[in-house]
Backbone bond lengths (Angstrom), bond angles and torsions (degrees), N, CA, C in turn:
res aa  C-N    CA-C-N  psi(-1)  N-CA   C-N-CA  omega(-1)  CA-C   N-CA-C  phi
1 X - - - 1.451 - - 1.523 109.01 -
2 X 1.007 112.73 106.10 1.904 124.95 171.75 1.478 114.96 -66.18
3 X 1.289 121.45 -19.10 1.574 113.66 178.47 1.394 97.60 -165.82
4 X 1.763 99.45 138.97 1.207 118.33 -172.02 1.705 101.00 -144.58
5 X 1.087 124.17 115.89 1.409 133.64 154.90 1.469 146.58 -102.93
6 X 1.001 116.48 145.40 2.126 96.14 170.15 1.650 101.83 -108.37
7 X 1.451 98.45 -164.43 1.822 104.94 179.13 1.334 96.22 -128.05
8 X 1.473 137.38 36.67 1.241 112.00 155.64 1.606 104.96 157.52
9 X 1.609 101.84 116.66 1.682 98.47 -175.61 1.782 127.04 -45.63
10 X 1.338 106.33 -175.78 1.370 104.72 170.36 1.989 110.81 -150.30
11 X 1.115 112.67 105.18 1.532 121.62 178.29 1.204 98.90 8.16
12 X 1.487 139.32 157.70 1.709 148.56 170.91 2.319 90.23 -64.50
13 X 1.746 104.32 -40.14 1.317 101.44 -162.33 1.814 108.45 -75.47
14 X 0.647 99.00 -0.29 1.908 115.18 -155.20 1.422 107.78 -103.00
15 X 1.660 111.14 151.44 1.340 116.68 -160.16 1.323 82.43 -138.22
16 X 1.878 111.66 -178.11 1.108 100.80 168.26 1.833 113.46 128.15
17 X 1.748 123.41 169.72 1.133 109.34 -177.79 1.424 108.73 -59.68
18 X 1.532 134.50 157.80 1.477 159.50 142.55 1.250 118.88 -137.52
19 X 1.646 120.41 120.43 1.244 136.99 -116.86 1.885 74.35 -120.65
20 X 1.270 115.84 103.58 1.323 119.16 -179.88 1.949 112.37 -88.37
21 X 1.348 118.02 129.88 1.706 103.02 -174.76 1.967 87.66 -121.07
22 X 1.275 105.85 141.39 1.244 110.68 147.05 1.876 140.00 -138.63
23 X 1.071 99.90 155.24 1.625 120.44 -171.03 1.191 97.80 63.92
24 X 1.696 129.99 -116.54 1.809 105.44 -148.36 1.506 76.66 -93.71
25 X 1.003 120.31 62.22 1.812 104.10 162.74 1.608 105.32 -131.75
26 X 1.315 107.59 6.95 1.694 118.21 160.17 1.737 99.72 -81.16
27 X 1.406 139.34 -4.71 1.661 120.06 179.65 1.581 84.55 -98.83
28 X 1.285 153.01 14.54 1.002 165.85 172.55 1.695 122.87 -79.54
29 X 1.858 101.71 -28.58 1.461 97.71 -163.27 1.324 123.74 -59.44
30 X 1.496 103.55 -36.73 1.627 99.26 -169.75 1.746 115.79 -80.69
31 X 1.071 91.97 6.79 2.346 104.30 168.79 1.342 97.02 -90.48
32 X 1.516 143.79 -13.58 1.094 114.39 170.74 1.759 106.49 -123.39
33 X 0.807 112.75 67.51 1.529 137.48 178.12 1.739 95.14 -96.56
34 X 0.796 112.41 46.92 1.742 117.06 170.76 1.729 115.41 -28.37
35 X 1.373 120.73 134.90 1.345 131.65 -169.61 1.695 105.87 -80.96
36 X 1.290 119.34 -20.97 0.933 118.39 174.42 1.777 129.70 -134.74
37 X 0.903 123.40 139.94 1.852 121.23 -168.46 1.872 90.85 -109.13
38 X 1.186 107.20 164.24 1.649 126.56 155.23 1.789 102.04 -123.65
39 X 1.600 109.89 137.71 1.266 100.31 164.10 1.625 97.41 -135.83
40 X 1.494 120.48 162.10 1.140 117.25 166.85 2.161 103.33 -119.40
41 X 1.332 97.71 116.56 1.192 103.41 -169.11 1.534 126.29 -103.33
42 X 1.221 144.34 158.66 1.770 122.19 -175.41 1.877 78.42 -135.59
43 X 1.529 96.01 115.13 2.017 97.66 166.34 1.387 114.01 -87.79
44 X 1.294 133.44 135.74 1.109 125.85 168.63 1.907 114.63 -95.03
45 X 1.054 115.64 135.18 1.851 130.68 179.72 1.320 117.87 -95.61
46 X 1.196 101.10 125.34 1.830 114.03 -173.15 1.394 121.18 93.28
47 X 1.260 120.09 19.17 1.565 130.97 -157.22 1.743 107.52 -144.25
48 X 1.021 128.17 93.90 1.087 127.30 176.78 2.136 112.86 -107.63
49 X 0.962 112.81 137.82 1.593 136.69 -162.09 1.702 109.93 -120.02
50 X 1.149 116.39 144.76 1.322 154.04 -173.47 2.085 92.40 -84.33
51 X 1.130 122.84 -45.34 1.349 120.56 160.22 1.462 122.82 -100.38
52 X 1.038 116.97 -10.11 1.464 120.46 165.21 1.917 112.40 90.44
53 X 1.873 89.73 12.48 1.583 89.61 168.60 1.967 97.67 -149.94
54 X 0.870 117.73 -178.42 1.752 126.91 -124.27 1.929 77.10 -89.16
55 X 1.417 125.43 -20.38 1.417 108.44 -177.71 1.335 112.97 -70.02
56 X 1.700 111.77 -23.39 1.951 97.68 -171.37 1.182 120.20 -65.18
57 X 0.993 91.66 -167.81 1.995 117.56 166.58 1.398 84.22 -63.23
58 X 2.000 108.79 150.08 1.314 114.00 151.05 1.109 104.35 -127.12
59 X 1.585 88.10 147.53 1.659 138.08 -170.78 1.578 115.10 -79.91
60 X 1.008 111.30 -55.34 1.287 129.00 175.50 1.365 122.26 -152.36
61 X 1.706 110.76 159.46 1.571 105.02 167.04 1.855 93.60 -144.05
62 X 1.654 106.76 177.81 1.335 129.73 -147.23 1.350 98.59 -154.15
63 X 1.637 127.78 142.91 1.061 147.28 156.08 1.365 132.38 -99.88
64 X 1.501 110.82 -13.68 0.986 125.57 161.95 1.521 130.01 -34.91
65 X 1.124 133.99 128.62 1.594 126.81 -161.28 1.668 80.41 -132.57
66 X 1.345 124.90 124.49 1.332 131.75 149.61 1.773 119.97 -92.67
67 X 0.874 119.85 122.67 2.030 129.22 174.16 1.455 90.30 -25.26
68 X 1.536 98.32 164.17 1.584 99.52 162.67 1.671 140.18 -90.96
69 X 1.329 89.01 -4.65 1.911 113.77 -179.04 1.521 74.40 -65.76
70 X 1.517 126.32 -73.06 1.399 126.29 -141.63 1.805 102.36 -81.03
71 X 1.245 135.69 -0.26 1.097 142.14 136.14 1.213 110.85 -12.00
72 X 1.723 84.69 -89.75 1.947 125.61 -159.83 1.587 92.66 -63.55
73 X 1.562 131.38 -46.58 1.563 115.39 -175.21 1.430 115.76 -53.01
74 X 1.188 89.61 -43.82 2.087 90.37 175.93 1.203 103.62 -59.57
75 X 1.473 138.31 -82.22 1.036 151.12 -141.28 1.943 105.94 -57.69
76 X 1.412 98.83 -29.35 1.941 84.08 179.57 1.631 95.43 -103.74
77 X 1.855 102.39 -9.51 2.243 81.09 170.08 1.042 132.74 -42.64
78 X 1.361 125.93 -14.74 1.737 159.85 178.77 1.026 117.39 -75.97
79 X 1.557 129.67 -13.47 0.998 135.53 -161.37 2.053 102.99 -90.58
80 X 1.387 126.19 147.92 1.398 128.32 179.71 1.454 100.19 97.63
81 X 1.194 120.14 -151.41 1.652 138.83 -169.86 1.455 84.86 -106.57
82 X 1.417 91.55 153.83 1.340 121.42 -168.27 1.993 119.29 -176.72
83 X 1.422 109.20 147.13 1.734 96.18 169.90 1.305 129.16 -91.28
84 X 1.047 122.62 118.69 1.808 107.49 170.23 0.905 134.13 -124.04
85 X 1.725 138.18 129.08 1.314 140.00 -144.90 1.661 93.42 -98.04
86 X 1.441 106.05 105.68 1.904 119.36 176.23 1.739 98.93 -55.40
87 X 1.362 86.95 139.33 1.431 101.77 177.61 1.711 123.94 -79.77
88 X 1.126 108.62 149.23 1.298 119.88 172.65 1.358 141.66 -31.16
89 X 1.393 102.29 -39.87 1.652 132.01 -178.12 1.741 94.12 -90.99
90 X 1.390 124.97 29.98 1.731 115.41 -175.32 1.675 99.38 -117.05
91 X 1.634 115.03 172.07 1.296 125.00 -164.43 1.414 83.99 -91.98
92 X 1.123 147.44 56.40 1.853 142.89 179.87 1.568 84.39 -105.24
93 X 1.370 101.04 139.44 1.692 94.57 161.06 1.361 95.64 -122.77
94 X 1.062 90.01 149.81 1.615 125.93 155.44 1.484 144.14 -93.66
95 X 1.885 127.23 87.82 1.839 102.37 -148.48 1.080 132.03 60.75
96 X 2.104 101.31 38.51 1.092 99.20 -156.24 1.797 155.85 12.80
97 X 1.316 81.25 65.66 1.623 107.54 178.27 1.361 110.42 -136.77
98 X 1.298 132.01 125.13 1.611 115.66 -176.53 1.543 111.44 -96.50
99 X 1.734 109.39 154.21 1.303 115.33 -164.77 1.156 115.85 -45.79
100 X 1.287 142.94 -34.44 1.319 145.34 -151.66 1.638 100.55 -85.55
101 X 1.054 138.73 -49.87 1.383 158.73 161.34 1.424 94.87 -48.34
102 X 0.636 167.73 8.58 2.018 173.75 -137.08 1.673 99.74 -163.29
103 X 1.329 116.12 -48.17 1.326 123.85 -151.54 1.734 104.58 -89.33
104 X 1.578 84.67 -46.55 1.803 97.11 175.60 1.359 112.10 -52.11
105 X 1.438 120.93 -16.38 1.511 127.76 -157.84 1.564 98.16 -107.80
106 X 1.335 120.49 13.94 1.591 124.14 -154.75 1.739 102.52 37.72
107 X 1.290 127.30 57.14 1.460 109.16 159.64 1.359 109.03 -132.11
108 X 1.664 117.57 105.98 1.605 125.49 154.01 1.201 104.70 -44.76
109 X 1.734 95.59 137.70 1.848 109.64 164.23 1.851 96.73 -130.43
110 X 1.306 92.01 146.14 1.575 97.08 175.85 1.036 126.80 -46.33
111 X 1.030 156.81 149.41 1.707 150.90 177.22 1.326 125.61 -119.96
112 X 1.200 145.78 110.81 1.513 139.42 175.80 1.374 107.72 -55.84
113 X 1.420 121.48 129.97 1.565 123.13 154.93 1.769 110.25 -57.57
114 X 1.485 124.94 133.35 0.981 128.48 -142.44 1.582 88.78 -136.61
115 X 1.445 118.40 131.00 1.865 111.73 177.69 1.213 117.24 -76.30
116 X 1.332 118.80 136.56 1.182 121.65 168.04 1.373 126.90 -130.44
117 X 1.414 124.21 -168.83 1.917 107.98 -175.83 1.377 95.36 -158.77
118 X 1.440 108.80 122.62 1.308 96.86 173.89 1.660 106.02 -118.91
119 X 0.970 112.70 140.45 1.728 127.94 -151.86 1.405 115.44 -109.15
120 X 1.455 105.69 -9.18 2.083 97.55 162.77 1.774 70.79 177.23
121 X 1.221 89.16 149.29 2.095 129.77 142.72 1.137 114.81 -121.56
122 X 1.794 112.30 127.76 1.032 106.15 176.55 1.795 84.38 -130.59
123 X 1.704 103.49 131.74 1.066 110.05 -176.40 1.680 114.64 -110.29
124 X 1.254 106.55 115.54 1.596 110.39 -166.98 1.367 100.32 -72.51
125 X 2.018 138.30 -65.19 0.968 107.73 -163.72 1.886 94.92 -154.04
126 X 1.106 112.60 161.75 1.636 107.05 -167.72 2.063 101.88 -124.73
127 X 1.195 85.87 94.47 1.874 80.46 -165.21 2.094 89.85 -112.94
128 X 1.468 114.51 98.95 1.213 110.41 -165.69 2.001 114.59 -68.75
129 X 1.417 107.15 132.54 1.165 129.46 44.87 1.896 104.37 -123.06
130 X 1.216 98.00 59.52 2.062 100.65 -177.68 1.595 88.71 -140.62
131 X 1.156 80.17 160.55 1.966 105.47 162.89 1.494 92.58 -151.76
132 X 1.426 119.34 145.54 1.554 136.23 152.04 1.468 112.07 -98.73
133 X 1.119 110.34 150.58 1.245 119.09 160.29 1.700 119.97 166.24
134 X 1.362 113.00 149.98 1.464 115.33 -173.15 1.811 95.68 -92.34
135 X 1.534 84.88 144.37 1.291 115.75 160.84 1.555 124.45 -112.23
136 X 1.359 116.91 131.70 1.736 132.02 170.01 1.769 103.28 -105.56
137 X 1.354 93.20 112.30 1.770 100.30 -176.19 1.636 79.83 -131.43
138 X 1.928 81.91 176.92 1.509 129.02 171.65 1.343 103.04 -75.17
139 X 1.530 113.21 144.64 2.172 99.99 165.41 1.082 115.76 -65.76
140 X 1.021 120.53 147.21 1.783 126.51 -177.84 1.196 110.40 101.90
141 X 1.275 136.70 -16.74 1.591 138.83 158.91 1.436 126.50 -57.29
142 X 1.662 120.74 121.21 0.995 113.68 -153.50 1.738 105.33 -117.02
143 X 1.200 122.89 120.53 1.585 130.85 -144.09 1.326 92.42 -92.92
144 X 1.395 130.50 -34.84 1.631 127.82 163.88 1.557 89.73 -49.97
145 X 1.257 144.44 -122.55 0.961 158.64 176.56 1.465 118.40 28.57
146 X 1.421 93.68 -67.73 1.621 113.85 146.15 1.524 119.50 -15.45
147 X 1.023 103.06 -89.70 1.720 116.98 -176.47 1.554 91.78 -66.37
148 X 1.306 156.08 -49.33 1.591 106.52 171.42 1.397 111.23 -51.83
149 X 1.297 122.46 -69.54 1.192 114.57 -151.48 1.623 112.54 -55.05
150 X 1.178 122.94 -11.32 1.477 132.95 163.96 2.128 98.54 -65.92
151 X 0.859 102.09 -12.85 1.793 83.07 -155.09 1.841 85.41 -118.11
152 X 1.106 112.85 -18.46 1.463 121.56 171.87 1.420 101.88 -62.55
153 X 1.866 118.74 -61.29 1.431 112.80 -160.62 1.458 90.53 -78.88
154 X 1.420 137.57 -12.96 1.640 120.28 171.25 1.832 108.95 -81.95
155 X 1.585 109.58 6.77 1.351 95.16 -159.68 1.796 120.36 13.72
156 X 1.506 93.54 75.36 1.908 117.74 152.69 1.461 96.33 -125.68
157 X 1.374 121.93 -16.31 1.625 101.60 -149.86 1.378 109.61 54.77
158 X 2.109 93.51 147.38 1.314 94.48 -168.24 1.287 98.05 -141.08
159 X 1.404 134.32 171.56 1.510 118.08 156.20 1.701 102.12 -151.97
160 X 1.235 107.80 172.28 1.796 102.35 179.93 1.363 100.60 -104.75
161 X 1.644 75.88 129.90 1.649 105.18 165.56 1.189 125.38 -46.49
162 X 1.761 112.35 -87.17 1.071 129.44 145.84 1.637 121.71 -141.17
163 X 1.536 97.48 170.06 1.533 102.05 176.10 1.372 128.34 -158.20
164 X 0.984 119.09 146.59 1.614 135.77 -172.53 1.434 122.49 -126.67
165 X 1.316 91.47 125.88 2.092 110.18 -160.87 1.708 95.35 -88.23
166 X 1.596 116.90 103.70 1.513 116.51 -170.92 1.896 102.33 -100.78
167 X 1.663 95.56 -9.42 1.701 70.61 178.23 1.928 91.78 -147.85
168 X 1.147 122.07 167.10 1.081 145.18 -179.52 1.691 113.33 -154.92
169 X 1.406 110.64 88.10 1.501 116.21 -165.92 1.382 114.17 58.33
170 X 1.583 98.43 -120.94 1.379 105.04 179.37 1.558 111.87 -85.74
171 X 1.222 126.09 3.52 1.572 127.08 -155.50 2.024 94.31 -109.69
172 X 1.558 81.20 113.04 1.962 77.05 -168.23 2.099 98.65 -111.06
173 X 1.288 96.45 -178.18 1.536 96.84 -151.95 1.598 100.59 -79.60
174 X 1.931 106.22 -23.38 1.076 94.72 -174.45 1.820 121.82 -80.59
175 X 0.996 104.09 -15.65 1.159 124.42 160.87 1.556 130.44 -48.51
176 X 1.489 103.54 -41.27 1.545 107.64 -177.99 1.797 114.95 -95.23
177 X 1.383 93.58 178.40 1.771 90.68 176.10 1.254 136.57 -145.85
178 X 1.280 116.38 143.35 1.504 106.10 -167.17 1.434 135.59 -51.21
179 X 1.660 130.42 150.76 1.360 121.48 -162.17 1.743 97.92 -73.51
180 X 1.320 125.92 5.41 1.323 96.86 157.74 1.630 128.02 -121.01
181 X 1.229 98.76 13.92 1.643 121.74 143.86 1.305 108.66 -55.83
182 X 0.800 122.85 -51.51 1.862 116.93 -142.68 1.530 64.52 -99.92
183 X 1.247 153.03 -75.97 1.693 148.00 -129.33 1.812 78.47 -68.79
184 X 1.349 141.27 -45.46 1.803 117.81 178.74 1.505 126.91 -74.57
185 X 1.540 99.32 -5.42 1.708 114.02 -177.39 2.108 93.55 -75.16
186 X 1.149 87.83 -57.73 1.453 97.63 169.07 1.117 110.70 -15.52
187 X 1.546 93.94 -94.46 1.710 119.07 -174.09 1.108 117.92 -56.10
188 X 1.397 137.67 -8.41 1.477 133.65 153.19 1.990 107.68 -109.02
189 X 1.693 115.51 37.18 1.588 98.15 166.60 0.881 117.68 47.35
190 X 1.561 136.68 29.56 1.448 127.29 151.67 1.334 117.25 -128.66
191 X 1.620 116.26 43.33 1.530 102.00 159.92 1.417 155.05 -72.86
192 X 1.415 85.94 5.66 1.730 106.25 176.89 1.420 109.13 -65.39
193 X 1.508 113.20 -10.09 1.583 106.25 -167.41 1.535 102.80 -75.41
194 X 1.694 114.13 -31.19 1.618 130.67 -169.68 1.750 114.90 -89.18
195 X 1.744 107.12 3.14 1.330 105.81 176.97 1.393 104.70 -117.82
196 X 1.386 129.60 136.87 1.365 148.54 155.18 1.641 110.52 -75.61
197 X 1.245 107.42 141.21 1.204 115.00 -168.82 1.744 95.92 -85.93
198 X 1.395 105.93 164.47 1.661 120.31 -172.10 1.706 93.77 -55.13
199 X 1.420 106.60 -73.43 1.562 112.75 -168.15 1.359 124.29 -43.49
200 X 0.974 115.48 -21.84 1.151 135.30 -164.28 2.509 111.18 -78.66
201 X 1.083 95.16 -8.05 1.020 137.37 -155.81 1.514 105.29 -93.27
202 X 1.383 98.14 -49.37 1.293 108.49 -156.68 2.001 100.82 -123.31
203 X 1.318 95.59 38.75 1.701 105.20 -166.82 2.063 105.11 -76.33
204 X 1.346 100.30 -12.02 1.628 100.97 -179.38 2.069 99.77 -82.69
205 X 1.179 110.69 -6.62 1.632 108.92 170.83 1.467 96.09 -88.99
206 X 1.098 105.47 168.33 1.947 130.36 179.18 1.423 104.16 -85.31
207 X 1.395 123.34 142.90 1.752 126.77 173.52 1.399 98.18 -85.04
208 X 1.148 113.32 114.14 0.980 120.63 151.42 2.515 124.83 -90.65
209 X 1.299 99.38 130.94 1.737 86.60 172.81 1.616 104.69 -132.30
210 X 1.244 114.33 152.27 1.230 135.73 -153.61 1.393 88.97 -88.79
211 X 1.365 114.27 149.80 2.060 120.43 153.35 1.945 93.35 -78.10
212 X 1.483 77.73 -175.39 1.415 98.69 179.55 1.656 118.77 -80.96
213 X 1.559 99.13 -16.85 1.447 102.84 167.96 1.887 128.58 -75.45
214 X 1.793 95.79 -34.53 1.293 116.03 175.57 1.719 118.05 -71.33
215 X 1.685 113.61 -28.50 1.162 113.92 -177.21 1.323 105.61 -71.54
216 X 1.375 161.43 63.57 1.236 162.31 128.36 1.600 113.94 -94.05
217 X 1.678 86.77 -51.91 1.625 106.56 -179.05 1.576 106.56 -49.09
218 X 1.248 121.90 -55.61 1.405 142.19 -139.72 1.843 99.04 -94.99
219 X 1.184 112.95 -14.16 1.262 109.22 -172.27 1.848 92.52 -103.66
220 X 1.114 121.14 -50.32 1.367 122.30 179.60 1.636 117.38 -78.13
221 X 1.854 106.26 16.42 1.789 87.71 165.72 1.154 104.67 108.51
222 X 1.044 121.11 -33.13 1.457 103.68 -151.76 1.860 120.97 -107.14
223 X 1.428 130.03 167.88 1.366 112.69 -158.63 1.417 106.93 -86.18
224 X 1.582 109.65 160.77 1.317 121.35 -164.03 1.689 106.94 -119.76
225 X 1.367 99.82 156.73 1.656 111.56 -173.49 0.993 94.47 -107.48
226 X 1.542 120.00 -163.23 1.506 140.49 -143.20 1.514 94.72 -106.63
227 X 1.836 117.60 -46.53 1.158 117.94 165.09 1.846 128.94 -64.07
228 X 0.880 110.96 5.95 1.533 117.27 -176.75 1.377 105.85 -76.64
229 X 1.698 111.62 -28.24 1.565 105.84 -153.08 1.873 98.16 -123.77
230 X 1.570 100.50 162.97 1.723 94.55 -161.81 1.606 88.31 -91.22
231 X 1.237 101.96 100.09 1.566 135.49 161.78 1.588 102.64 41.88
232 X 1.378 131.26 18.50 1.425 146.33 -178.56 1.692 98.16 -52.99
233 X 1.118 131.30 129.56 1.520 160.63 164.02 1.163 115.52 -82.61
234 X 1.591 132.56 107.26 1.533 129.16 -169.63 1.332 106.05 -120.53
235 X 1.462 111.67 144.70 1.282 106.12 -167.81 1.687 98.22 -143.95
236 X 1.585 128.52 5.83 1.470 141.80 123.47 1.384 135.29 -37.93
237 X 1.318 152.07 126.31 1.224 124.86 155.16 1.634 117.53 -73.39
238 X 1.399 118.93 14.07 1.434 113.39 156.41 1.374 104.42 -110.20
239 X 1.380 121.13 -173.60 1.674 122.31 140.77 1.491 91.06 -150.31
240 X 1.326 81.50 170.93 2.029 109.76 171.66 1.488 101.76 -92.47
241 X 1.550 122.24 139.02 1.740 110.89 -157.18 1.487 60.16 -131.73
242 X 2.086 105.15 152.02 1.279 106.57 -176.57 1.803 81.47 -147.25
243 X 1.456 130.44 149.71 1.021 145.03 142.23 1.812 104.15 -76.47
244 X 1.147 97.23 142.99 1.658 94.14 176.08 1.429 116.17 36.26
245 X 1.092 90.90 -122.36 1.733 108.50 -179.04 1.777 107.04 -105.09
246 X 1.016 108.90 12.28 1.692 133.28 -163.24 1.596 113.46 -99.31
247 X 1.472 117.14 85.12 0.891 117.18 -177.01 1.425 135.20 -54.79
248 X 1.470 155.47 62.76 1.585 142.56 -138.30 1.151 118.37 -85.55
249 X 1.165 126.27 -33.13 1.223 134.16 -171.49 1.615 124.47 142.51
250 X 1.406 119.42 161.01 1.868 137.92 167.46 1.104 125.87 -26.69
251 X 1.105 140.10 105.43 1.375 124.82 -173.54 1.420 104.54 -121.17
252 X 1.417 124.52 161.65 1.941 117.78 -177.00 1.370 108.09 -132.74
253 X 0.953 80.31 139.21 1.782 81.33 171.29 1.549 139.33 -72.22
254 X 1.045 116.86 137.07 1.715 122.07 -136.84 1.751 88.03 -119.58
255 X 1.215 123.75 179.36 1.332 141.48 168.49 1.557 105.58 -68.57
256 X 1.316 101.62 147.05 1.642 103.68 169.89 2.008 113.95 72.25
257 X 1.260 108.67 17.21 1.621 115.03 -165.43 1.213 116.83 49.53
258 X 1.230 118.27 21.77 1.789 141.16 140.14 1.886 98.15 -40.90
259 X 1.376 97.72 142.48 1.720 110.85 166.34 1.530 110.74 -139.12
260 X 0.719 112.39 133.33 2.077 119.77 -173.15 1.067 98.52 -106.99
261 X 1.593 122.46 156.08 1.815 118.22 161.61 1.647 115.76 -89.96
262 X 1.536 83.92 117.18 2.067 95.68 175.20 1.659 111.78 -80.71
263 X 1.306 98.62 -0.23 1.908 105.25 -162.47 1.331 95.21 -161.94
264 X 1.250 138.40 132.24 1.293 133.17 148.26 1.591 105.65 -126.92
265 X 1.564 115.37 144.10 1.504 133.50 -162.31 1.605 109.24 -118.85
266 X 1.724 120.94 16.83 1.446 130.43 -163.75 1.623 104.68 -81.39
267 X 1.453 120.03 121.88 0.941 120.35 161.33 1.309 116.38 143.00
């Protein structure tokens, strides 16, 4: 295998889904940039960090003990859209340089507050100085971040414990498998059982298949008409365009029931 990618890091502390693509299914990454993450997170109170989770340097600490009603009020005030300024210790670059490489060097760079949405907390249990609980955010929401600014509006300071990424769109945790699963699928020749095929991916578009006149068009790029395909009915503004049984790639819909390629998978 010559190229192997994922769609999206995970903290050095953090476990959890990572959405693995391979061969032409790395020109793929940025289509599965999923609108929504699940994390299940544990904050720690009175502990504030240099990365904003329990491995940094600490910054400060607090004795402060808040009740648990006043816990839980902070902890879902967070809840809806909201801004948050991404932390320092993150893969964001800056002048092409990423934050973390800035930070290691002791050098702060300004940061834009960035929107985010967070779409349910569900808090399992508050045993101080921890609280658990899963979070449903927007991508780009940063759950370290989170728990300060949770421990900020409790002034305890806060930092993350730990955390684990259980969903990525449709791709859920129970579903996936560990890197030393897949390292024995290997070693016994059956990893096809742990790979999903490209098309398969993209099953909320319409199948579209080419005639024998259209398969020239469709292999060399170029956009397709109404006659290209065996009388297929679309009711997507994408489809999945397939030679045979040959999946190629995305196509969009153009003016005039014209389709252009938004994705092509040739090669």
């Amino acid at each position: 295998m010559k190229k192997i990618g994922h769609t999206g890091t995970l903290d050095p502390d953090a476990t959890g889904v990572l959405i693995c693509l391979l061969g032409n299914a790395t020109k793929a990454a940025e289509l599965f940039k999923a609108d929504t993450k699940e994390y299940r997170c544990k904050i720690r109170f009175g502990l504030t960090t240099d990365t904003e989770d329990i491995s940094g340097n600490v910054l400060s600490t607090c004795n402060l003990h808040p009740d648990d009603y006043t816990i839980k009020t902070a902890i879902l005030s967070f809840l809806g859209k909201s801004k948050q300024i991404p932390p320092m210790y993150s893969a964001l670059k800056v002048n092409g340089k990423k934050l973390y490489e800035y930070a290691r060097e002791g050098i702060t760079i300004e940061r834009e507050a960035r929107d985010i949405n967070i779409e349910r907390i569900d808090i399992h249990s508050i045993c101080f100085p921890n609280a658990d609980f899963t979070v449903k955010c927007s991508t780009g929401t940063y759950i370290r971040t989170l728990c300060k600014d949770i421990g900020e509006k409790l002034k305890t300071g806060a930092c993350m414990e730990k955390l684990c990424r259980t969903v990525i769109g449709d791709f859920m945790i129970n579903d996936a498998y560990t890197l030393s699963e897949v390292e024995n699928m290997v070693k016994n020749n059956n990893i096809e059982n742990a790979v999903l095929s490209l098309d398969k991916m993209f099953e909320i578009y319409d199948k579209a298949t080419v005639n024998i006149n259209g398969e020239k068009i469709a292999l060399n790029g170029n956009k397709l008409v109404p006659d290209d395909f065996n009388g297929d009915k679309f009711t997507t503004d994408k489809i999945r365009v397939y030679v045979g049984d040959r999946f190629i790639g995305l196509y969009e819909k153009e003016r005039k029931g014209l389709y252009k390629p938004f994705k092509m998978f040739l090669g």
